[in-house]
mmCIF file of the C-alpha atoms, coordinates in Angstrom:
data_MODEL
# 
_entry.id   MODEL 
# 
loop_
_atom_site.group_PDB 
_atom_site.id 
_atom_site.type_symbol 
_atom_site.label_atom_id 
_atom_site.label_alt_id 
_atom_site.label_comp_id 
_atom_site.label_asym_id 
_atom_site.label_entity_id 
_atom_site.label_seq_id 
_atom_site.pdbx_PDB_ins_code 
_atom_site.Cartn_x 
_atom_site.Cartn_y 
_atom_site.Cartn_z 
_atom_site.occupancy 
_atom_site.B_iso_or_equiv 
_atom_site.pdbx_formal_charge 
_atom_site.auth_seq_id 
_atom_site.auth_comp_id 
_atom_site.auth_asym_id 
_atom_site.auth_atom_id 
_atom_site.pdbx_PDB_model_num 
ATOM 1   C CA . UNK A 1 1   ? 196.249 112.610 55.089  1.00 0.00 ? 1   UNK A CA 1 
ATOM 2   C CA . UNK A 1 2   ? 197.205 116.363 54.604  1.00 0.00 ? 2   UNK A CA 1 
ATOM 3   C CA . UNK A 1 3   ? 194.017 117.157 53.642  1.00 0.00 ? 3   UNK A CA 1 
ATOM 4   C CA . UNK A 1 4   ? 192.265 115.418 56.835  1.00 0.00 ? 4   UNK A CA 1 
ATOM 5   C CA . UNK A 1 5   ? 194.748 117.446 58.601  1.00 0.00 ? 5   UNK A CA 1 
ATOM 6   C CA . UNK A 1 6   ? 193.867 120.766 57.335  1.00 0.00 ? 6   UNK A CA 1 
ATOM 7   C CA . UNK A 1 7   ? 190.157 119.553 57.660  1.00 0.00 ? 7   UNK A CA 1 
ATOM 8   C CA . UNK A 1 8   ? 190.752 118.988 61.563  1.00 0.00 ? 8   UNK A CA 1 
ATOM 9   C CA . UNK A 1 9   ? 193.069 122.011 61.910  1.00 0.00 ? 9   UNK A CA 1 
ATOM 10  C CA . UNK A 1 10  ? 190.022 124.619 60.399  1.00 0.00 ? 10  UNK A CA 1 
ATOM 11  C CA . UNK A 1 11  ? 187.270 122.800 62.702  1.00 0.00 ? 11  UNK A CA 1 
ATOM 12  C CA . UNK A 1 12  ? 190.123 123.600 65.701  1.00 0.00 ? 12  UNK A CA 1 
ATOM 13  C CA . UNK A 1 13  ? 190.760 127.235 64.651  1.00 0.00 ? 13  UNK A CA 1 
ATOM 14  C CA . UNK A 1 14  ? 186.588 127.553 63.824  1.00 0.00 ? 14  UNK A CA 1 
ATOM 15  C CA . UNK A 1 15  ? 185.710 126.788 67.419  1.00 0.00 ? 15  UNK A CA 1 
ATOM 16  C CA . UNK A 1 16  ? 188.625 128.719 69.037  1.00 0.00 ? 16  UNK A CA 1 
ATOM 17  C CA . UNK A 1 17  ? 186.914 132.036 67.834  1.00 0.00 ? 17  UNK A CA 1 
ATOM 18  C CA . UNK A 1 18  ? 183.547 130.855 68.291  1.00 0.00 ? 18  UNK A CA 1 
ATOM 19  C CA . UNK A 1 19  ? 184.948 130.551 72.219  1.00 0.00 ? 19  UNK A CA 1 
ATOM 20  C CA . UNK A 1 20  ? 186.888 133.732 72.228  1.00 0.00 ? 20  UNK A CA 1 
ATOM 21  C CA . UNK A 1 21  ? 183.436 135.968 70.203  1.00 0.00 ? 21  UNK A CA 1 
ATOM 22  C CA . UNK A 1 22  ? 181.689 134.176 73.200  1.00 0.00 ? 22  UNK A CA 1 
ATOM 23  C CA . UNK A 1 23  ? 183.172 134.966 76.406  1.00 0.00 ? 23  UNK A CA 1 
ATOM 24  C CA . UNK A 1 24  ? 183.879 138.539 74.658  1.00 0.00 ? 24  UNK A CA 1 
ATOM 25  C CA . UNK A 1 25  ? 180.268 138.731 74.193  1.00 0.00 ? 25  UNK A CA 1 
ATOM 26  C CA . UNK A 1 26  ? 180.223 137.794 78.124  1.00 0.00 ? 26  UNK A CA 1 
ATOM 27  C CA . UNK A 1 27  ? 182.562 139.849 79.717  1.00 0.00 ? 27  UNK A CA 1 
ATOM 28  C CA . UNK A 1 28  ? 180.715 142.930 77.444  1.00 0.00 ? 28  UNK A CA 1 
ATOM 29  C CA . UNK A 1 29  ? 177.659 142.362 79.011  1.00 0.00 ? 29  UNK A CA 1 
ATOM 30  C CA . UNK A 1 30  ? 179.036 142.439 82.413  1.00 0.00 ? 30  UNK A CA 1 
ATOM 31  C CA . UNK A 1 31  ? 180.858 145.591 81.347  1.00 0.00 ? 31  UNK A CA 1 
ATOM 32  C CA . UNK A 1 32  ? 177.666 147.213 80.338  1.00 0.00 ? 32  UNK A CA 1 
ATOM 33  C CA . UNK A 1 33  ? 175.644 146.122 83.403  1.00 0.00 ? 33  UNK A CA 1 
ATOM 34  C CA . UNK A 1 34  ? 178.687 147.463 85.869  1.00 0.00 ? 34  UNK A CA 1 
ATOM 35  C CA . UNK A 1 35  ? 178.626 150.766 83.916  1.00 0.00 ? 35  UNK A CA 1 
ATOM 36  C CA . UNK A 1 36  ? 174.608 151.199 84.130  1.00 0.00 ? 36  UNK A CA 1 
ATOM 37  C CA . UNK A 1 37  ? 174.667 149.798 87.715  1.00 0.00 ? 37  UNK A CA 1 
ATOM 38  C CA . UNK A 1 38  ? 177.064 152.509 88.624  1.00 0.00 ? 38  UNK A CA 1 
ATOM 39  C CA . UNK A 1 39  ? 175.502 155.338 86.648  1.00 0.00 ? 39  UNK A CA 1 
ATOM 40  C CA . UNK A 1 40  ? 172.017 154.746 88.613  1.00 0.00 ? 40  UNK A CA 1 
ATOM 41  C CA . UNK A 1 41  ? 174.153 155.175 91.599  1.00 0.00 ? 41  UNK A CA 1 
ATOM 42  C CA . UNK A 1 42  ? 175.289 158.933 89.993  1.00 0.00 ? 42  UNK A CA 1 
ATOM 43  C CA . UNK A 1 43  ? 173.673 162.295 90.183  1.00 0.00 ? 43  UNK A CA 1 
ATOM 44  C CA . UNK A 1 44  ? 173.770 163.000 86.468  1.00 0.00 ? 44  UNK A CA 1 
ATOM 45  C CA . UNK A 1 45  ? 173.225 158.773 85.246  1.00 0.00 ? 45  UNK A CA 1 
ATOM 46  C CA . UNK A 1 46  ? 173.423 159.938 81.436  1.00 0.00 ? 46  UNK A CA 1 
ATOM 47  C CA . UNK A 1 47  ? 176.569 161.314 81.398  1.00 0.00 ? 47  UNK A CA 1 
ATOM 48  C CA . UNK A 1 48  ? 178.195 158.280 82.508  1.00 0.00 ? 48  UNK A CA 1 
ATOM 49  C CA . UNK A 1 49  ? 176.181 156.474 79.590  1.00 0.00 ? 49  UNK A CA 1 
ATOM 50  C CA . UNK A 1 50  ? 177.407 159.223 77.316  1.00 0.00 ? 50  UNK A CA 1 
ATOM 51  C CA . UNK A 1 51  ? 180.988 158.925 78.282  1.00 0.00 ? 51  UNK A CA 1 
ATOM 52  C CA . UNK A 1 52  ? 180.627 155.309 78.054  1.00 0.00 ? 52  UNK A CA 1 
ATOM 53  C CA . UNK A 1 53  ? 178.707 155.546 74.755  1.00 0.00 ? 53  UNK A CA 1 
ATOM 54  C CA . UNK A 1 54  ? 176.089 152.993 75.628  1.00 0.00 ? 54  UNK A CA 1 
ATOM 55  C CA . UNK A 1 55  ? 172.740 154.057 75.439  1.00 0.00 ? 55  UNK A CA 1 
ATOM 56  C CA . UNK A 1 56  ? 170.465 155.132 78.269  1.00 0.00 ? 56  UNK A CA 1 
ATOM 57  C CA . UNK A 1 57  ? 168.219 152.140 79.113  1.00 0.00 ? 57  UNK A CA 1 
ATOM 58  C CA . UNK A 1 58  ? 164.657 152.930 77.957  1.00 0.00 ? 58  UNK A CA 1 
ATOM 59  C CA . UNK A 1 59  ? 161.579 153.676 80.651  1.00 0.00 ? 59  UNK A CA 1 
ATOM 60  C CA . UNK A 1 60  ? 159.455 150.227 81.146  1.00 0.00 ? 60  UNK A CA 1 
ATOM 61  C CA . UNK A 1 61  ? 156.375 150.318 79.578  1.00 0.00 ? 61  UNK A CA 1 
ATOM 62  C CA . UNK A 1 62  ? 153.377 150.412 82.384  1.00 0.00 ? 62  UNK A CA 1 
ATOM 63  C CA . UNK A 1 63  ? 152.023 147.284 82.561  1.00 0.00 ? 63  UNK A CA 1 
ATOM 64  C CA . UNK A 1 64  ? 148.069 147.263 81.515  1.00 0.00 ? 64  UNK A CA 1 
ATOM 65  C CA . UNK A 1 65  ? 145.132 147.471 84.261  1.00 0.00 ? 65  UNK A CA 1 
ATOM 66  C CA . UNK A 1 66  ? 144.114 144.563 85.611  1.00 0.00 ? 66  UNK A CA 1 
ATOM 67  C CA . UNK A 1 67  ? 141.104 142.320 83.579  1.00 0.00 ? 67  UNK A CA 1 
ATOM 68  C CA . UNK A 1 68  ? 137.536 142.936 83.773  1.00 0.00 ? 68  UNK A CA 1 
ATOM 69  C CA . UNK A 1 69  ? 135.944 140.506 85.965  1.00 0.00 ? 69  UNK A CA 1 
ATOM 70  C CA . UNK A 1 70  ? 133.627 137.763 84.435  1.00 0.00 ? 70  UNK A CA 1 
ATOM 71  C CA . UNK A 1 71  ? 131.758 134.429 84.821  1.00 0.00 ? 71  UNK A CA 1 
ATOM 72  C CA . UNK A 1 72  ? 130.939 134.830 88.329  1.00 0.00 ? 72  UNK A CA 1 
ATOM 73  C CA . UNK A 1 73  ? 129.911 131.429 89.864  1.00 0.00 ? 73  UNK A CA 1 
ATOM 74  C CA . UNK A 1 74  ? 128.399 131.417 93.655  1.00 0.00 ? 74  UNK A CA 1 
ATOM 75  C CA . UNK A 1 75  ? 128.491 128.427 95.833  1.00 0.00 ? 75  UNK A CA 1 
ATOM 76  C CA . UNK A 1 76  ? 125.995 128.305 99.351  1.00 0.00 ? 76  UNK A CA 1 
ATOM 77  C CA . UNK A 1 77  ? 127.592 127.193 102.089 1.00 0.00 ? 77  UNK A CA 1 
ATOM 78  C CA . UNK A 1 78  ? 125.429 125.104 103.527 1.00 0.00 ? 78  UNK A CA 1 
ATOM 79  C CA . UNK A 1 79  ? 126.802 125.188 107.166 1.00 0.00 ? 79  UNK A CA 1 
ATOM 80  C CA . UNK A 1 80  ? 126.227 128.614 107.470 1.00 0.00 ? 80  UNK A CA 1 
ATOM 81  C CA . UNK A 1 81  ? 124.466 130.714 104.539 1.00 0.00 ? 81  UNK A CA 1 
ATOM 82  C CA . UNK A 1 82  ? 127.339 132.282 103.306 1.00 0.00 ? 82  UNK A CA 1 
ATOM 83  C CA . UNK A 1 83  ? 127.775 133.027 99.859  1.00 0.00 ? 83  UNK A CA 1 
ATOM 84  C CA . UNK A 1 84  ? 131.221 132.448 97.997  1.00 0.00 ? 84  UNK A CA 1 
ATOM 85  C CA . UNK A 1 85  ? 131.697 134.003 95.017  1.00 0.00 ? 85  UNK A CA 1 
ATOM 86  C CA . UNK A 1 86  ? 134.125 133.297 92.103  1.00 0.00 ? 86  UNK A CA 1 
ATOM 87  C CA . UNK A 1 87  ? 134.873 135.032 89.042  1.00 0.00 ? 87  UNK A CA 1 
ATOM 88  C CA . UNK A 1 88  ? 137.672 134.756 86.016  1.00 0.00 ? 88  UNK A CA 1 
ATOM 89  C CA . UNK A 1 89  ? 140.028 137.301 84.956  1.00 0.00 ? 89  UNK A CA 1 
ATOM 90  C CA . UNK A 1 90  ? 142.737 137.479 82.702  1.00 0.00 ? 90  UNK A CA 1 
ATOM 91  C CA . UNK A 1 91  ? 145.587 139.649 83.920  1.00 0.00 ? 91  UNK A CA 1 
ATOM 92  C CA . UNK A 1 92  ? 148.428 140.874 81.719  1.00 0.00 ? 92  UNK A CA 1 
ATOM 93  C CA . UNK A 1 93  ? 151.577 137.989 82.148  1.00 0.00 ? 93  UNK A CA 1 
ATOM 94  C CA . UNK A 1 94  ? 154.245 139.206 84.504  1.00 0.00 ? 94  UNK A CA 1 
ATOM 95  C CA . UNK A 1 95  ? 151.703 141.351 86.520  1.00 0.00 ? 95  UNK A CA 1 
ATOM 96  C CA . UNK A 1 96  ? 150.887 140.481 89.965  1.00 0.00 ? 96  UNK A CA 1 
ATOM 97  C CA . UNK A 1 97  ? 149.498 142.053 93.099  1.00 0.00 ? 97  UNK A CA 1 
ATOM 98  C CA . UNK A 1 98  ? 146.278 142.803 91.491  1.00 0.00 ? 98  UNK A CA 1 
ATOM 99  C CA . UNK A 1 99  ? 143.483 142.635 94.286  1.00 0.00 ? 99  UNK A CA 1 
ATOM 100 C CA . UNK A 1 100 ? 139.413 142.447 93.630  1.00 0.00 ? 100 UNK A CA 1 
ATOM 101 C CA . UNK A 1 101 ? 137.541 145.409 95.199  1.00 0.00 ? 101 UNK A CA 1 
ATOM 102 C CA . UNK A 1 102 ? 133.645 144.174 95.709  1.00 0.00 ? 102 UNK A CA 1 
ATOM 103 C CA . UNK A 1 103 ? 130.612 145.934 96.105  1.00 0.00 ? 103 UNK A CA 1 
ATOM 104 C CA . UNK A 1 104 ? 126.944 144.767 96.809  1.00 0.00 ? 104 UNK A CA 1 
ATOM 105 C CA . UNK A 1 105 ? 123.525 145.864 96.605  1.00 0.00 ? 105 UNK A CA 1 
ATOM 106 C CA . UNK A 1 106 ? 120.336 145.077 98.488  1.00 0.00 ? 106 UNK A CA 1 
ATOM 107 C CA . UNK A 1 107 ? 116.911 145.556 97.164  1.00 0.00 ? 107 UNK A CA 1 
ATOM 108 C CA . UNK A 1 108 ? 115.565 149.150 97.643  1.00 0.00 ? 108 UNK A CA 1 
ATOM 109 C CA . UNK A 1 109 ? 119.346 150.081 97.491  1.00 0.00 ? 109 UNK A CA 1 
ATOM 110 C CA . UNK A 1 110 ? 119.963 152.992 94.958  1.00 0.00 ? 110 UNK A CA 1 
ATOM 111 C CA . UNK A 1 111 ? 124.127 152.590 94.938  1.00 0.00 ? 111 UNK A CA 1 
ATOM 112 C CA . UNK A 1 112 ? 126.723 149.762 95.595  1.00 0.00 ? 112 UNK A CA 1 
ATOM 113 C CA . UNK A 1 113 ? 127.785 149.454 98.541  1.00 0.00 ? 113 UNK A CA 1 
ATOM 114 C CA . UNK A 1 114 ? 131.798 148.189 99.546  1.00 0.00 ? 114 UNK A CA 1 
ATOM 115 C CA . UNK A 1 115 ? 131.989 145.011 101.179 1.00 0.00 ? 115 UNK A CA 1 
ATOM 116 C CA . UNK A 1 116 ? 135.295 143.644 101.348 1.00 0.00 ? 116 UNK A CA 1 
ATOM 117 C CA . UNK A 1 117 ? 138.712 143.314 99.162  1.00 0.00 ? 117 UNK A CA 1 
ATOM 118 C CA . UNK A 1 118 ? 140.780 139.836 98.460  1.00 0.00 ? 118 UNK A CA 1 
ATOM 119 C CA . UNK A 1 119 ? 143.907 139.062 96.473  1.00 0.00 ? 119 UNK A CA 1 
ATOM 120 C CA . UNK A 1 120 ? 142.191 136.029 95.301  1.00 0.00 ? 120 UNK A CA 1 
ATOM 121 C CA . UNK A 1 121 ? 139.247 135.532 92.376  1.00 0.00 ? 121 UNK A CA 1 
ATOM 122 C CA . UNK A 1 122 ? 137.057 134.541 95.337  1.00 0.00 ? 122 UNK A CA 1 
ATOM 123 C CA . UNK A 1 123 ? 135.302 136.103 98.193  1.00 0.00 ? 123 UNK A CA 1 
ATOM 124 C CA . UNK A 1 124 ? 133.381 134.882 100.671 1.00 0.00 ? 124 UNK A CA 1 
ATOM 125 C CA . UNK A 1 125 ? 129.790 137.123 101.718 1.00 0.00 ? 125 UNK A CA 1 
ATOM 126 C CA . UNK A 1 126 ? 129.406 136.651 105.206 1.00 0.00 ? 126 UNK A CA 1 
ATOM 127 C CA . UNK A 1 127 ? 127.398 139.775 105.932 1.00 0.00 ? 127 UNK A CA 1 
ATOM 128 C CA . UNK A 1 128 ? 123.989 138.960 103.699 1.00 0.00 ? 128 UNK A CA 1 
ATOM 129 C CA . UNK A 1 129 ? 121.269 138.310 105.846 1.00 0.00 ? 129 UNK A CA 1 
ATOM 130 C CA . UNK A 1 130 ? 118.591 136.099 105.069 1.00 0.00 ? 130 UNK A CA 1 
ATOM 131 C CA . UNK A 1 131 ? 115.433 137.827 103.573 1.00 0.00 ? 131 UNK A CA 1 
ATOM 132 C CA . UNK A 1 132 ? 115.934 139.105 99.881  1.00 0.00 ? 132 UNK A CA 1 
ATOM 133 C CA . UNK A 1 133 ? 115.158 137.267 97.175  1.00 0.00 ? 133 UNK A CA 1 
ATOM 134 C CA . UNK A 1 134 ? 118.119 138.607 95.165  1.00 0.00 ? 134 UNK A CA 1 
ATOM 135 C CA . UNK A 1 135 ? 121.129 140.767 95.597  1.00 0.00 ? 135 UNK A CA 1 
ATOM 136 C CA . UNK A 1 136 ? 123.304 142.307 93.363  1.00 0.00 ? 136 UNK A CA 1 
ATOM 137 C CA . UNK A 1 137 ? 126.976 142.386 92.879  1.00 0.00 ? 137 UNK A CA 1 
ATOM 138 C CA . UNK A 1 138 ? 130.079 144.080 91.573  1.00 0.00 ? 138 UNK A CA 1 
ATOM 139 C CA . UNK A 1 139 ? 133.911 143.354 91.074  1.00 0.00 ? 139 UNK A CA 1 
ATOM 140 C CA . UNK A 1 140 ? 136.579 145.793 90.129  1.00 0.00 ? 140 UNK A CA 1 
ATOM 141 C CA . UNK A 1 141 ? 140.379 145.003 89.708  1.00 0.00 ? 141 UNK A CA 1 
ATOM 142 C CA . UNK A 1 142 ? 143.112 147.092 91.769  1.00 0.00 ? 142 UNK A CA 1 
ATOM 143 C CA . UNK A 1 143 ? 147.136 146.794 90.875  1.00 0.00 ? 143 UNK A CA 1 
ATOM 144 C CA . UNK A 1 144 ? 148.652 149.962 93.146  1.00 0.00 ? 144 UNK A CA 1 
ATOM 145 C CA . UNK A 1 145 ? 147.065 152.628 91.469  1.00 0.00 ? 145 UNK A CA 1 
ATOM 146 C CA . UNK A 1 146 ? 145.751 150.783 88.419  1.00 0.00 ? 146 UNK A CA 1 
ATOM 147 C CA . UNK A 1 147 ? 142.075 150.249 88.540  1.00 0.00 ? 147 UNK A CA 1 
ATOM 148 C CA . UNK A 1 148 ? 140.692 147.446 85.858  1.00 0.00 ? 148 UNK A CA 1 
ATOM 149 C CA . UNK A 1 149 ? 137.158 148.055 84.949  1.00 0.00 ? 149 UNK A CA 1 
ATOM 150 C CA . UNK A 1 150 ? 134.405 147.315 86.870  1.00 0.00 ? 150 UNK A CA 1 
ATOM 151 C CA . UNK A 1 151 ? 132.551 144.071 85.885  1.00 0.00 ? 151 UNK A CA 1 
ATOM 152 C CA . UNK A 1 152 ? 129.208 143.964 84.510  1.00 0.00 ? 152 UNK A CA 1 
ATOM 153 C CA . UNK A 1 153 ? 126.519 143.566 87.040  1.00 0.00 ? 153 UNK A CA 1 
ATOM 154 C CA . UNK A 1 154 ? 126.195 140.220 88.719  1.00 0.00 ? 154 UNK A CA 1 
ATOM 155 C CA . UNK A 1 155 ? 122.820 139.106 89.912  1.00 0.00 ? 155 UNK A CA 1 
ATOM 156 C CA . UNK A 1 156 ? 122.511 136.213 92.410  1.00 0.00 ? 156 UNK A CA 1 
ATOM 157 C CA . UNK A 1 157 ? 119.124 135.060 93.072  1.00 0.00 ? 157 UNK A CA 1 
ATOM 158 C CA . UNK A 1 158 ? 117.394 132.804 95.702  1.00 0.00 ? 158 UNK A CA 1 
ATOM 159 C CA . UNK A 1 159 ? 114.970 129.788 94.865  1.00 0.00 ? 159 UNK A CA 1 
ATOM 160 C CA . UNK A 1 160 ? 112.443 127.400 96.417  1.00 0.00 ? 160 UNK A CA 1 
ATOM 161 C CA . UNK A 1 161 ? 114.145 123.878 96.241  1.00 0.00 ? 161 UNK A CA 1 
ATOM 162 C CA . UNK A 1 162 ? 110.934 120.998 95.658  1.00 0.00 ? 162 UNK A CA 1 
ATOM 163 C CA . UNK A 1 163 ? 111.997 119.421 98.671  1.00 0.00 ? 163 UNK A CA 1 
ATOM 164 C CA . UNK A 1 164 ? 111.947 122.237 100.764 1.00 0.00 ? 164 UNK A CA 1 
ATOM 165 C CA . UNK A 1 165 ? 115.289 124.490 102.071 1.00 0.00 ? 165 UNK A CA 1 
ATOM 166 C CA . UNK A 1 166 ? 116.807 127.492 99.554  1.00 0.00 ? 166 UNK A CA 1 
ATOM 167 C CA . UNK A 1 167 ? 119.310 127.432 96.325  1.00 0.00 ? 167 UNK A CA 1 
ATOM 168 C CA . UNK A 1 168 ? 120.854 130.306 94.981  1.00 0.00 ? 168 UNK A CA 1 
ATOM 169 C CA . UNK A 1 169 ? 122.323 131.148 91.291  1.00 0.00 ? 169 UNK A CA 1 
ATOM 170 C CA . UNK A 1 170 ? 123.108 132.992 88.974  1.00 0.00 ? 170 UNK A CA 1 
ATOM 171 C CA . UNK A 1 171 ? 122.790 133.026 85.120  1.00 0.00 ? 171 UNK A CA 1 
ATOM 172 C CA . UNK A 1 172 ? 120.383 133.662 82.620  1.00 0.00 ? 172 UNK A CA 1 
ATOM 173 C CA . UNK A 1 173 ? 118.545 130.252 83.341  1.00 0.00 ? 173 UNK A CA 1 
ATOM 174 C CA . UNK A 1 174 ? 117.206 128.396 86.634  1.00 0.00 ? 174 UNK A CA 1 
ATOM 175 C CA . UNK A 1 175 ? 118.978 125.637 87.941  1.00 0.00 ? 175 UNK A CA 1 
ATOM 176 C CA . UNK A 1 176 ? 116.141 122.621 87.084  1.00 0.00 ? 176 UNK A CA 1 
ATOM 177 C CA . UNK A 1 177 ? 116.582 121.615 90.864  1.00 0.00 ? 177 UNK A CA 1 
ATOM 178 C CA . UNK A 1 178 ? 115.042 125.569 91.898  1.00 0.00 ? 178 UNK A CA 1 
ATOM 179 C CA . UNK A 1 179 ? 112.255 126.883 91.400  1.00 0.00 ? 179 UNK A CA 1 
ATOM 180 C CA . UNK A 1 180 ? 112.962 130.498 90.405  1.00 0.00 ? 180 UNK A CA 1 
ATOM 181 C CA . UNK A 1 181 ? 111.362 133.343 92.473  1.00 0.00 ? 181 UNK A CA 1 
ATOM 182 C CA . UNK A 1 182 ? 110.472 136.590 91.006  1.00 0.00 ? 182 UNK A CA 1 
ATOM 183 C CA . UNK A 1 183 ? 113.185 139.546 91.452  1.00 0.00 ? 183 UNK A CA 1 
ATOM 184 C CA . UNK A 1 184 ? 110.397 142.421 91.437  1.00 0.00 ? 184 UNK A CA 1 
ATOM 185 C CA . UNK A 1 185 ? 111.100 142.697 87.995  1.00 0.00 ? 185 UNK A CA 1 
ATOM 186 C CA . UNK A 1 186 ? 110.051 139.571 86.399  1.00 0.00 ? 186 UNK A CA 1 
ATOM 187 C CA . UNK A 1 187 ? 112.200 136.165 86.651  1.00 0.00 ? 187 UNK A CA 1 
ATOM 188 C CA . UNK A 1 188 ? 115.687 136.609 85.097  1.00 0.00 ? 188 UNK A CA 1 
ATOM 189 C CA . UNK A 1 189 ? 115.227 140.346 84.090  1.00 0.00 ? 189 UNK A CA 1 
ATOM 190 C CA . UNK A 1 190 ? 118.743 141.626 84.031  1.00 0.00 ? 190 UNK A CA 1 
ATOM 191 C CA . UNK A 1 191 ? 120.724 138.625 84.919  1.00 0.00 ? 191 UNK A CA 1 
ATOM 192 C CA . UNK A 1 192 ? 124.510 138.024 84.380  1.00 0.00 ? 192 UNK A CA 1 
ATOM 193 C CA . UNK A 1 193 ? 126.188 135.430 82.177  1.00 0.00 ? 193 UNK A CA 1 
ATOM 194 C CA . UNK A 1 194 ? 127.573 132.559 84.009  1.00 0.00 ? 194 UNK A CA 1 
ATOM 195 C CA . UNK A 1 195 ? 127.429 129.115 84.915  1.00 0.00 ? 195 UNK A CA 1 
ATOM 196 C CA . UNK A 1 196 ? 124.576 128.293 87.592  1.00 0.00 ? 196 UNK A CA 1 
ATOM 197 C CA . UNK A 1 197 ? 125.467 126.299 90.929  1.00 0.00 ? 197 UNK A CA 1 
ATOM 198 C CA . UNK A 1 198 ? 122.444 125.769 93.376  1.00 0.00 ? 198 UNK A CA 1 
ATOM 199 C CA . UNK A 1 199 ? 123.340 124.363 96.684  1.00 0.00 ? 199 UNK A CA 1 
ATOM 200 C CA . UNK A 1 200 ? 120.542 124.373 99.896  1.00 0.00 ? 200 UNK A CA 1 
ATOM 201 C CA . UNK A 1 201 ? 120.979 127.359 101.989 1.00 0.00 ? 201 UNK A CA 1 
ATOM 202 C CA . UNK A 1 202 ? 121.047 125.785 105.295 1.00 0.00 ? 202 UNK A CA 1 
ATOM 203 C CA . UNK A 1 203 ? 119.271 127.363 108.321 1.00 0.00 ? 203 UNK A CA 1 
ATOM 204 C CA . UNK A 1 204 ? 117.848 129.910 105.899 1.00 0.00 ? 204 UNK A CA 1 
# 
C-alpha cells in the first residue's frame, strides 16, 4: 500500500513540474516578445536586446523570384475570338502577390510587345485580330521588385478545321481535328511544349 502510495505521490510531484517548466516556458516567451516589441519601438533596438541579453532577431531571408512560367494551354472562345491563355508555375510556399507580366508578337514583329498584366495564371487576349496564322507569346513573373524569369517562347498557331471554321494550339503536334497551316517557317518549327486544345474560332 506504501509503495502504491509513493508510486502515486512521484506521478503527482512529476506532473507538477512538468506544469510549472511549462507555463515558465510561457510567460518567457511573452517576456521575450514584450522586450523585442518594445525595442523595435526604440532608437537604438540593440541595446535594449543587449541589456536584456536576448539576441537580436535575425534579418528574414528574401523570399526567391517568382517561377518560370510553363505549359501554356490556350482555349478559343468561340463567342468572340478571344484567346485565353493558361500557364503553370510553381511559386516559393508562403509567397504571394506575384503577378504575370505578358508580352506578344505578331508576324513581321522584330520585339515583344506588352499586352496586359493579371494576378492570375490566366489571361485573356482580346486585342489579336483575325489574320495571322500564328502569334507568339511571352510570360514573366513580378513579386514587388522581384522579377521571375521570362518563360520560354510560346507559339500559338491557327488551323483549318475539316468542317470548315478555325482551331488554334499550341504544342509540338497538331490537334488530329486541325489541319496545321504553315508558320512561314515550316509546320511546328519552333513550337513550345504543352498540351494542345483546339476549339472553332467563331466569326473568324
Amino acid at each position: 500500500m506504501a509503495q502504491v502510495q509513493a508510486q502515486e505521490a512521484a506521478k503527482v510531484a512529476t506532473q507538477q513540474v512538468k506544469d510549472a517548466v511549462d507555463t515558465l516556458r510561457t510567460n518567457a516567451g511573452d517576456v521575450v516578445r514584450s522586450i523585442r516589441a518594445f525595442a523595435e519601438l526604440q532608437e537604438d533596438p540593440n541595446a535594449v536586446y543587449a541589456l536584456a541579453q536576448i539576441p537580436v532577431p535575425a534579418e528574414p531571408s528574401p523570399a526567391p523570384p517568382p517561377a518560370e512560367p510553363t505549359n501554356l494551354t490556350v482555349t478559343l472562345e468561340p463567342q468572340n475570338g478571344n484567346l485565353m491563355l493558361k500557364w503553370k508555375a510553381s511559386n516559393p510556399a508562403g509567397t504571394s502577390g506575384t503577378s504575370y507580366i505578358v508580352k506578344r508578337r505578331l508576324p513581321g514583329e522584330s520585339t515583344f510587345q506588352f499586352i496586359g498584366v493579371t494576378g492570375t495564371k490566366e489571361f485573356v487576349d482580346t486585342t489579336l485580330v483575325a489574320g495571322p496564322d500564328c502569334v507568339q507569346y511571352t510570360v514573366q513573373g513580378q513579386r514587388g521588385n522581384s522579377s521571375g524569369p521570362v518563360s520560354q517562347m510560346f507559339t500559338v498557331s491557327f488551323g483549318q478545321l475539316p468542317g470548315g471554321g478555325m482551331t488554334a494550339y499550341v504544342g509540338s503536334s497538331v490537334p488530329t481535328a486541325s489541319v496545321a497551316r504553315t508558320n512561314g517557317n515550316g509546320a511546328g518549327n519552333g513550337y513550345a511544349n504543352g498540351a494542345t486544345n483546339g476549339l472553332a474560332r467563331m466569326g473568324v
